[in-house]
N, C-alpha and C positions, 0 to 999 in steps of 0.2 A: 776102405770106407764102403757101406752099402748103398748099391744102387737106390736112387731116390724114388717113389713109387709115382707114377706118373698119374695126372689126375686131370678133368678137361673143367673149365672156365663152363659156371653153368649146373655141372653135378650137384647132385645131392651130398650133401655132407654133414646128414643128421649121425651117417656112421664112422666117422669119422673125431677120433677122441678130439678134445678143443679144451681151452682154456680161455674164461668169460671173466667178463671185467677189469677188463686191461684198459688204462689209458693210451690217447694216441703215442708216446713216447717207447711203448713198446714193440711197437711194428716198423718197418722196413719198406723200403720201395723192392717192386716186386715178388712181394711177397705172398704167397698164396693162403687164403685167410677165409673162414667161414663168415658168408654173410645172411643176416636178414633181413625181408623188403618191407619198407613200411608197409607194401601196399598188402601183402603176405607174410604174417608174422609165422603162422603155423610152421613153413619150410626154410631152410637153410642151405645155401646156395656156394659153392665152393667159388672164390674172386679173385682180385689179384691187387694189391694196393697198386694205385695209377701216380697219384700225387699226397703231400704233402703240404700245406699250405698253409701261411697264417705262422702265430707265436705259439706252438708247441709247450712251452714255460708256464704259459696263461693260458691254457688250454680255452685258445681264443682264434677260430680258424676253421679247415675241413679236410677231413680224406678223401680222396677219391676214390670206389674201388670197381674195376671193371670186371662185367658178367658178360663174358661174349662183347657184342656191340654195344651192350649197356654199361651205362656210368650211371653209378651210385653214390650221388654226394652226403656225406654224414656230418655234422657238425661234431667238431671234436669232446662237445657234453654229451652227445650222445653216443659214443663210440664204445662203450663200456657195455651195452644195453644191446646193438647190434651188429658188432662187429668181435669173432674170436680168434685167437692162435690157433693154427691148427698143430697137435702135438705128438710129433714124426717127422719124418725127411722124405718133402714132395716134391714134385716140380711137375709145371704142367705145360699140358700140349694144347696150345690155344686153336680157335675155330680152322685156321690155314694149317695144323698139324708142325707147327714150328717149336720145338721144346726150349723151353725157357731155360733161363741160365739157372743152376744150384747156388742160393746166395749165402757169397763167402761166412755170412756168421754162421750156416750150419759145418763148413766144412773146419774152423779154427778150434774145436774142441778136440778137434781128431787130429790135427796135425799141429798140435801142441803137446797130445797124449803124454809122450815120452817124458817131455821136462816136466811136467807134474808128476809124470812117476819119479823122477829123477829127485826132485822135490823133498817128497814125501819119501822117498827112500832115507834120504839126507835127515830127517828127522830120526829112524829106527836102530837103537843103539847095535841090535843084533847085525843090519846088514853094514854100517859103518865096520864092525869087526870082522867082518869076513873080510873088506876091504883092506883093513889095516893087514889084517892077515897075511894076504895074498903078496902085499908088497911091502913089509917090514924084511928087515935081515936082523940076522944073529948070529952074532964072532963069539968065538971062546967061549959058548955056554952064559953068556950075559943077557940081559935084559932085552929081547927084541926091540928095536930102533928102525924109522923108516925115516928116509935121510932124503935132500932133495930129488933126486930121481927119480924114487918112490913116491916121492910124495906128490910127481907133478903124474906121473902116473896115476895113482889112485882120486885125483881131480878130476881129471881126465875121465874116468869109470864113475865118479859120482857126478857129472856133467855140469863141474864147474870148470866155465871157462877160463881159463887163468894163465898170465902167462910166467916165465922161467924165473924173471929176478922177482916178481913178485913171493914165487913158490918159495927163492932163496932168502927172501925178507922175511916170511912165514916161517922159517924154520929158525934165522939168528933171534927173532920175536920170543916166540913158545920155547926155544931149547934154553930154559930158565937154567939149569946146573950144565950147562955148556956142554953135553955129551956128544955133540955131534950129528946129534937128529931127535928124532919125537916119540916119546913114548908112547900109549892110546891115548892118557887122558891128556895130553897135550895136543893129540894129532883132531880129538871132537873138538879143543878148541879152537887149532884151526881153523878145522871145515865150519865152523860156526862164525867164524868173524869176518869170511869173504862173502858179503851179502854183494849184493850188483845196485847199481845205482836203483834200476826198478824196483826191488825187493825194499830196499832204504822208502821210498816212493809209496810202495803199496803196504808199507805196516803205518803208516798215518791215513787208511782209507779205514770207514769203519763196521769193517768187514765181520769182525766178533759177532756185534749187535745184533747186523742182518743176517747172521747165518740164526742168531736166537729167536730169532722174532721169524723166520722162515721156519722153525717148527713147533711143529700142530701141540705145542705144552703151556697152557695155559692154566694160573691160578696155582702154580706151586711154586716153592722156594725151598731155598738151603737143597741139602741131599733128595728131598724128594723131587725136586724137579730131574736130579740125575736119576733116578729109578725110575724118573717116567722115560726119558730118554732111552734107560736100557731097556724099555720096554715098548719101542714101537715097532710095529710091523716093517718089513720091507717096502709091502708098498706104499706107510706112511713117508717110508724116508726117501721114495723116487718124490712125493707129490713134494718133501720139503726140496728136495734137490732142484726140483724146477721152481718152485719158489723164488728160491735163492738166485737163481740164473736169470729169471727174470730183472728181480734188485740188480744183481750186477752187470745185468748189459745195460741197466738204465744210469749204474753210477760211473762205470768205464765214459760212456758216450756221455755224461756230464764233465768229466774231470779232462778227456779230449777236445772237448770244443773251449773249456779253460784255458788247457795248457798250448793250443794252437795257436787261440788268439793270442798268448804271451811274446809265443816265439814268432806267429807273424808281424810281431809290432814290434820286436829285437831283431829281426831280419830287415825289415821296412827302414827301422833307423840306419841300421848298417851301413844299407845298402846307399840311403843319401847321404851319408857322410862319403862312403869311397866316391860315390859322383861327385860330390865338392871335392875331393882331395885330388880325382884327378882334373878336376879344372881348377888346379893350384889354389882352391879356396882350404882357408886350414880349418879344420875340423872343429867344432863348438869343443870348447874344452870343459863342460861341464861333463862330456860323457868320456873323458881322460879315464884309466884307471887307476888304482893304486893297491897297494898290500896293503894289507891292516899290521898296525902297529901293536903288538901281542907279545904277552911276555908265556912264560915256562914253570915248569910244575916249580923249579928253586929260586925263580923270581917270586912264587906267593911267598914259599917259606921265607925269603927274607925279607918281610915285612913292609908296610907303607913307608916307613921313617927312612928304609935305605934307598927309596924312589923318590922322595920331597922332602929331605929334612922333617928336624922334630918338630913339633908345633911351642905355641908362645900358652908356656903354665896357665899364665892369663886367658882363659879364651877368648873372653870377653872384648879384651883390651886388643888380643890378636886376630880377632877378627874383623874389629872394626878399623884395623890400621891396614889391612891388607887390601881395602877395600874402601879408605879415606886418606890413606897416607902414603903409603906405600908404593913403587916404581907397578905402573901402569895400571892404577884406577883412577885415571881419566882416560887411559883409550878406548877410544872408540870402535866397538866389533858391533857384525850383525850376525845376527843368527841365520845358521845357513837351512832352519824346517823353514822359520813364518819372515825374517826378513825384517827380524825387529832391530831399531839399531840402538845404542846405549852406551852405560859406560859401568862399571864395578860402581865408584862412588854415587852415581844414578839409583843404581838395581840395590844395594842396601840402604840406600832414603827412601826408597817406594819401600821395599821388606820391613821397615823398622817404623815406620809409618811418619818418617818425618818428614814426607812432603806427599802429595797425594800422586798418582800415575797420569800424566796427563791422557787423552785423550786417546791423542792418535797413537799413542804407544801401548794401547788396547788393540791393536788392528794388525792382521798380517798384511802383508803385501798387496794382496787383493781385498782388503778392504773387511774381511768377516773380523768377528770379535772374536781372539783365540787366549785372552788370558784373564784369568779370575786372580783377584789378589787377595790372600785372608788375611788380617789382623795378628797376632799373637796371642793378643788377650780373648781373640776368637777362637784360638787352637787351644792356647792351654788348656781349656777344660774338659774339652773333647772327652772321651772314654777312653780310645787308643793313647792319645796321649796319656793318659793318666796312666792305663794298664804297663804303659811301657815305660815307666818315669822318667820322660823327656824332659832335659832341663831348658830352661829359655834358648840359653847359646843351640841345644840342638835344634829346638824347633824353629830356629832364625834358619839355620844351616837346610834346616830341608825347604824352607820358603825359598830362599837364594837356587836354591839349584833348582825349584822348579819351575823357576824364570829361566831368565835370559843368561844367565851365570852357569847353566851348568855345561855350556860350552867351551867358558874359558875354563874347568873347573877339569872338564876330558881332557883337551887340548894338553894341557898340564901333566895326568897321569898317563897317557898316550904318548908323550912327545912328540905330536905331530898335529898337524901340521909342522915339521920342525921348525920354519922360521919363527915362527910366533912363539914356539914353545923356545928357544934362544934367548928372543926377544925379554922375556920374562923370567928366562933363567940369569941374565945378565943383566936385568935390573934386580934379582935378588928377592923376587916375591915367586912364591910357587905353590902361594895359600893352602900353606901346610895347617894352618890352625883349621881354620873353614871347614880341611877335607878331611884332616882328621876325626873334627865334631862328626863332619856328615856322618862317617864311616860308623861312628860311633850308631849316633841316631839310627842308620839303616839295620845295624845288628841290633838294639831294642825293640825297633819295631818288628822286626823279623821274630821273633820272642813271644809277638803278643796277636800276629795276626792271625785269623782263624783261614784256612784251607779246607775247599768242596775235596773233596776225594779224589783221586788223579789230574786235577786241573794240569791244564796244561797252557804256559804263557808260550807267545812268537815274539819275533823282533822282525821287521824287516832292517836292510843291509843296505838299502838305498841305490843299488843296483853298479855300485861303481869299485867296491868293494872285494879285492883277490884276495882270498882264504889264505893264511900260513900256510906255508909247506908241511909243518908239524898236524894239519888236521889230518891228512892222508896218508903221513909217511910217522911212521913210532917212533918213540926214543930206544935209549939203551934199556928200559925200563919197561916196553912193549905199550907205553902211554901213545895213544893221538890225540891230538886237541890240541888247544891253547888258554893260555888265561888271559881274561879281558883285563886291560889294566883300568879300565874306566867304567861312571855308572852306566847301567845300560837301565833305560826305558825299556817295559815291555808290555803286554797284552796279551785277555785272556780270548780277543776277540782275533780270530783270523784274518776276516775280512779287512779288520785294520792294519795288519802289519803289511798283508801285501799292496795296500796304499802305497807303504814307508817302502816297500821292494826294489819300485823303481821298473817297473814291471810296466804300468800304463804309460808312462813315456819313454818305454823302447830302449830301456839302458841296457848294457852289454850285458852285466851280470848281474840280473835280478832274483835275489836271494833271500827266504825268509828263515832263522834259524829258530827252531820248537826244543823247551827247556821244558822238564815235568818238574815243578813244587814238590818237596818234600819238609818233614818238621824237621831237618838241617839247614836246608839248600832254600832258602822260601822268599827271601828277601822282605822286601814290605812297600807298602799298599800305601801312599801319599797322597792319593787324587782329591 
């Protein structure tokens, strides 16, 4: 790395390249930074950021930045106006001759160099073949093959860290015609499918956007905005590079004081549950965990009907019995989001309008209003409705589930909680009519609702929630995932799902999973 060029608290630093118009969120403590005094606008004075203070977020507060003995307080409005980045690698020798420390974020570019080459190498199909090359073998004049040795080798050279059974997982995956090892176009799909938890991490940050908007192309579209691209100087593309570095130390050091807070409020829980546990107090068991109950790519192919039985021809007549007649619509559940409590034969008198929702069964737990009840004869006319020719039985079915029912309605396709789901299987109701409709209804709708362009829905997981083993680990078929057997809620809004995470009260695994909509996969929109 090059020495840092030393500069004293006090200099001139009109010579000195800078970068103006930075909010305070872009500078650092200790940081050596060109200032100017109110009381002398004309000269520019080389400082040192002293403090921070105040909400940063609200750019509501002040910097401090030391000139020699002098402290220069700025309010953080006006920091944009008097205070710059200076842009280079300095560090200074204060009035005692004492050289300041190099701060770490100029030295992280450089001693991460390698793995962004590493990186970016991984992306270039020519050096991936020199790789394969290198460590492929060839018996009897056959098709070159790189087999697991090779292959933990050539990882190793493309500086993905990886360890032996996974390498040997990677090859029984990819060796589709069982040869024994990987051919090239099998061995890019390897190296393509071991992303690191970070990489999974940092392709949902929206780094695209910021690198477009970091260069100096304004006012074109389509192909000529790429021609202007190919057409900028070098030193346009140093100013966009710093641009862009600027954006990303401000969204790194956003998305760290996020992810901190997360884990210091799942460490913080932890840590009092082991102090009650070792003073024999037992654990709150709301933060128990559990597996998700998940089914496999040949439990969708075998249909709804081999999970719940058929439904009753009648819908009509079978839904109203599953839910007035039928073994356990009078028990009584609560909902485990708002804490509502009810009953089947309740939640289809409110649905159907034949008694009105009392009061307090408008109200979560804590008292706010968390449910809207619509009519039928208020839905059916709707648009969507109409577009997607919903018959009454379905638009009852989608009212029902967006209550309080669509707990028992999971519970059922999940089998789990298993006692409950027992309980229900041995009284012989598993409202196969209801979930068929729904099933129905949600694929109409899904038909008819319109899609922004890449939208992208979350689910929070509620934070208690262990992934399948099948999410990480393939089948015979080189598939990970699972299939959800139940409906899932979801959201186009982030900041919601990780409400539902389990995140702000400190559960062990607080998880949000992101689905992209497509005109297959779209689901529909009931709000």
């Amino acid at each position: 790395m090059p020495q840092p060029i030393p500069i004293r608290l006090g200099d001139d630093a009109c010579s000195i390249p800078r970068k103006k118009g930075l909010s305070p969120e872009y500078f650092y403590l200790r940081e050596p930074v060109s200032v100017t005094k109110l009381s002398n606008c004309n000269r520019r004075y080389v400082g040192t950021v002293l403090s921070l203070t105040g909400d940063i977020a609200r750019n509501d507060g002040v910097m401090i930045v030391g000139i020699g003995s002098e402290e220069i307080h700025v309010p953080y409005t006006h920091v944009p106006f008097y205070i710059s980045k200076l842009i280079g690698n300095y560090c200074i020798l204060g009035a005692d001759v004492i050289r300041a420390e190099v701060p770490s974020a100029i030295a992280v570019p450089t001693v991460n160099a390698s793995a962004v080459h590493d990186y970016l190498n991984r992306q270039r199909h020519d050096f991936l073949r020199e790789v394969y090359d290198e460590f492929s073998e060839t018996h009897n004049r056959c098709q070159p093959l790189i087999k697991a040795k090779g292959l933990h080798d050539a990882f190793c050279k493309l500086g993905v860290p990886v360890s032996r059974e996974k390498v040997e997982e990677s090859v029984a995956i990819m060796d589709l015609d069982e040869k024994g090892g990987l051919d090239y176009e099998e061995f890019k799909q390897a190296v393509a499918q071991l992303p690191t938890q970070l990489e999974k991490w940092a392709s949902m940050l929206p780094l695209a956007g910021m690198l477009a908007s970091s260069l100096p192309i304004r006012g074109s579209e389509g192909d000529q905005a790429l021609r202007d691209f190919s057409r900028l100087r070098d030193e346009e593309i140093e100013t966009a590079a710093e641009a862009f570095k600027v954006g990303l130390r401000r969204l790194l050091l956003e998305e760290k004081a996020a992810m901190r807070l997360i884990f210091d409020n799942v460490d913080s829980k932890a840590s009092e549950a082991a102090k009650a546990s070792a003073k024999g107090v037992s654990a709150v068991s709301k933060f128990k965990t559990f597996k998700m109950s998940t089914g496999t790519v040949a439990d969708y192919h075998s249909g709804l009907s081999s999970r719940i039985g058929a439904p009753n021809p009648n819908f009509s007549k079978g839904i109203q019995d599953e839910h007035t007649a039928m073994w356990g619509c009078d028990a009584e559940f609560t909902t485990l989001n708002y804490g509502l409590r009810t009953t089947p034969r309740k939640e289809y008198a409110i649905s159907t309008a034949a008694r009105p929702c009392p009061a307090e069964d408008m109200l979560d737990r804590n008292g706010g209003r968390v449910r809207v009840i619509r009519r039928l004869d208020e839905l059916r006319p709707l648009k969507l409705s109409q577009e997607a020719s919903l018959t009454d039985d379905e638009i009852l079915a989608v009212v029902l589930y967006s209550g309080p029912m669509f707990q028992v309605y999971n519970t059922i396709l999940r089998q789990f909680p298993a006692e409950e789901f027992e309980r229900f299987r041995l009284g012989g109701n598993l409202f196969a009519t209801t979930i068929a409709v729904l099933q129905s209804a949600v694929a109409k709708l899904s038909r008819s609702v319109r899609l922004p362009p890449g939208l992208r829905l979350y689910r929070g997981l509620g934070g208690l929630a262990e992934l399948p083993d099948s999410f990480r680990r393939a089948d015979g078929r080189g598939c990970m995932g699972y299939m959800e057997w139940g409906f899932l809620s979801t959201t186009s809004r982030w900041e919601a799902a990780v409400e539902y995470s389990g995140a702000g009260e400190g559960k062990p695994l607080p998880m949000v999973i992101q689905t992209r909509a497509s005109s297959i996969d779209s689901g529909a929109c009931i709000k």
